[in-house]
C-alpha positions in Angstrom: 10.8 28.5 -2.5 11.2 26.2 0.5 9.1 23.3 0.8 7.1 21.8 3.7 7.7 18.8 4.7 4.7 16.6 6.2 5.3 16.3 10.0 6.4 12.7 11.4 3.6 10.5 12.5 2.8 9.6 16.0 3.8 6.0 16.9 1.5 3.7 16.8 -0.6 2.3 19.9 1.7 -0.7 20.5 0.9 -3.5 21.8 -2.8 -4.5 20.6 -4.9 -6.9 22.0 -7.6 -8.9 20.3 -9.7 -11.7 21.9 -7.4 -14.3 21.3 -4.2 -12.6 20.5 -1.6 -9.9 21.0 0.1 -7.4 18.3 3.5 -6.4 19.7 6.6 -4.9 18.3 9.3 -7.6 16.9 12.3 -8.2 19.2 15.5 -10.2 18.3 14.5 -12.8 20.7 12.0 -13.5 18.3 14.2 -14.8 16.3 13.6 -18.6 17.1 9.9 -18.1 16.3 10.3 -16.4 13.2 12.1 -19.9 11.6 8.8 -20.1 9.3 11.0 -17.7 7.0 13.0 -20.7 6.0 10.2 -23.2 4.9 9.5 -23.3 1.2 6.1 -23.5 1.9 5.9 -20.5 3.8 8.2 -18.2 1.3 6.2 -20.0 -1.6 3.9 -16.9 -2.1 6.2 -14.2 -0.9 8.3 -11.9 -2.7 11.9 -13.9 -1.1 13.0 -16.7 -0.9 13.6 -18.8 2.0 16.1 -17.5 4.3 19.2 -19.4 5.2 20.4 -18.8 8.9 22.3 -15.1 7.8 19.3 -14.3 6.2 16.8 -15.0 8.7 19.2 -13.1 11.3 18.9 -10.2 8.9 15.4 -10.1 8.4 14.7 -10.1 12.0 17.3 -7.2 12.3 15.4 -5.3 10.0 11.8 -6.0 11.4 13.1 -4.8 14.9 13.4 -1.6 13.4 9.9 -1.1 11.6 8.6 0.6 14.5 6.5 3.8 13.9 6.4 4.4 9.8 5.5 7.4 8.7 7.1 8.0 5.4 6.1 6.1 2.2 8.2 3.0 2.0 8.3 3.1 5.8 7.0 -0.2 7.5 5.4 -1.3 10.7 6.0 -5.1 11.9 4.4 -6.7 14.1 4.7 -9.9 16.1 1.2 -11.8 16.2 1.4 -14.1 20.1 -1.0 -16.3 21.0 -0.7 -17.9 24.6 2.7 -16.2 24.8 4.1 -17.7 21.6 4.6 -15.7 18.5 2.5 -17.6 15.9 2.9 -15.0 12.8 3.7 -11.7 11.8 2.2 -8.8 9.9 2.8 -5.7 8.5 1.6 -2.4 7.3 4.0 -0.4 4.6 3.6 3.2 3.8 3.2 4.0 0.0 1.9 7.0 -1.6 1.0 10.6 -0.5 -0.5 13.2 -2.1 2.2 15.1 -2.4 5.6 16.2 0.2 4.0 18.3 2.9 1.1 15.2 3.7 1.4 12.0 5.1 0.9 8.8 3.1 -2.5 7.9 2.4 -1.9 4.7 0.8 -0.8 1.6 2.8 0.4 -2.2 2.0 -0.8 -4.9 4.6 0.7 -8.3 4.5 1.2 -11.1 6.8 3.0 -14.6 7.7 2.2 -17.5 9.7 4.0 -20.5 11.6 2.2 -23.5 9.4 1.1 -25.5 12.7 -1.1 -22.7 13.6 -3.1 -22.5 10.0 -6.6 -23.0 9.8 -7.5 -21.2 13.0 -8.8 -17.8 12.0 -5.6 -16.6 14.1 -4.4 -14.5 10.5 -8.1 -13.0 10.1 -7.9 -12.2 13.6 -4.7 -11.1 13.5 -5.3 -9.0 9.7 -8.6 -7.3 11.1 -6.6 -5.8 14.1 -4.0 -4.2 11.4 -6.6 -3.0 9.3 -8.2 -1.7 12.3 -5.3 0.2 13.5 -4.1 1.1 9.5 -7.6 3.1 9.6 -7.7 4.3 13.5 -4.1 5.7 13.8 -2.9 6.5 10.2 -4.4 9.3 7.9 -5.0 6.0 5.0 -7.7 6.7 2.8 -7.1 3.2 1.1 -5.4 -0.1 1.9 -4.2 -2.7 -0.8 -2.6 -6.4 -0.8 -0.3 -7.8 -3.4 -0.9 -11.5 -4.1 0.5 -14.4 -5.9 -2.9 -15.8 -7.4 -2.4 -19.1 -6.8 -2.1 -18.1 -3.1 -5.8 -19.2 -2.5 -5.8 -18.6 1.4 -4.2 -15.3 1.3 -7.2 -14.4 -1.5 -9.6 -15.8 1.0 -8.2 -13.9 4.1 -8.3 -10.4 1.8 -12.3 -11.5 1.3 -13.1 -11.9 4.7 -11.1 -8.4 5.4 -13.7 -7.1 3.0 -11.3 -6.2 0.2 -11.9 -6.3 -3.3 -9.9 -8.0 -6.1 -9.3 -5.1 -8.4 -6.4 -6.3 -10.5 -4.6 -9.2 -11.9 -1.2 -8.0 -13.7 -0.1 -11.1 -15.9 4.0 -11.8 -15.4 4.4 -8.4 -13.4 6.5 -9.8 -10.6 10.2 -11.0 -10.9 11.0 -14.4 -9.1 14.6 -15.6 -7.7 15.0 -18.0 -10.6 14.4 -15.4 -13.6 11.2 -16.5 -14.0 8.1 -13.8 -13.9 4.7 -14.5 -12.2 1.5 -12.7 -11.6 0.4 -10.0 -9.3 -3.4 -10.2 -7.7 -4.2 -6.4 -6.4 -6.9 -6.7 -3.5 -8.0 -3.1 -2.3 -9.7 -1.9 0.6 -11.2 1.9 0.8 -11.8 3.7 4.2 -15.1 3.8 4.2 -15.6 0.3 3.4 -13.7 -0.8 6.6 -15.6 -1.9 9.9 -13.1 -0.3 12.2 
């Protein structure tokens, strides 16, 4: 018995514009811009560590191919550009379906920011357009956020999206040095979105 696979998703409506700011694909010029990947501060919260120059040339490699997901583990990336200079990043990662012959109904958002542009409500901004287009384009019946707890402004910016802290798994993340910290689940259901 043959099985169905789910069809390919349509592309998403790239570039998006919000009052302030502009969602576009990643380019390799970008990679200048993108430096914020090889502060400590930055990388404190995320799941890597700061990139040295190979690393960094990598990365941005890879994020000018996340372009149009639509299998789980699939990822979009998105430059954020205020006043024609990329300020951040986010992104929106396929997870789980149903089963083979739907499309993924579950999605990871996440999101990075050049420090000198903190504090300016660019990364809400910038977080409601993705969950706006997670909800308008893809078939997502829920949206979730993995945190480092002690990444207070990150926990904050998953508030303001309207998201709810629904789990904190002690030691349930692996960290460069060997050590193991915790996992903050934040959750965001369809029709609790405002998009």
């Amino acid at each position: 018995m043959n099985e169905v696979a789910a069809p390919r998703l349509a592309p998403p409506p790239v570039p998006i514009g919000t009052e302030r700011l502009t969602l576009r694909h990643i380019v390799t010029d970008d990679l200048e811009a993108l430096r914020y990947y090889q502060d400590p501060e930055v990388c404190r919260y995320l799941p890597f560590p700061p990139a040295d120059d190979a690393g960094l040339a990598d990365r941005v490699a890879k994020m000018t191919t996340r372009l149009a997901p639509s299998e789980p583990d699939e990822v979009l990336a998105l430059a954020v550009v205020h006043d024609e200079v990329m300020i951040g990043d986010v992104m929106l990662r396929l997870r789980t379906r149903t089963d083979p012959r739907t499309p993924p109904s579950v999605a990871e958002i996440g999101w990075a920011f050049a420090p000198s542009y903190a504090g300016r409500g660019f990364a809400t901004e910038a977080a409601t357009a993705l969950v706006g287009l997670a909800f308008g384009h893809y078939p997502l019946h829920r949206l979730v956020a993995h945190l480092d707890p002690r990444n207070e402004r990150s926990a904050a910016l998953c508030e303001r999206l309207g998201m709810t802290r629904e789990a904190h798994l002690r030691r349930d993340w692996p960290e460069a040095d060997g050590t193991w910290t915790d996992d903050v689940i934040y959750g965001l259901l369809r029709e609790e979105s405002h998009g």
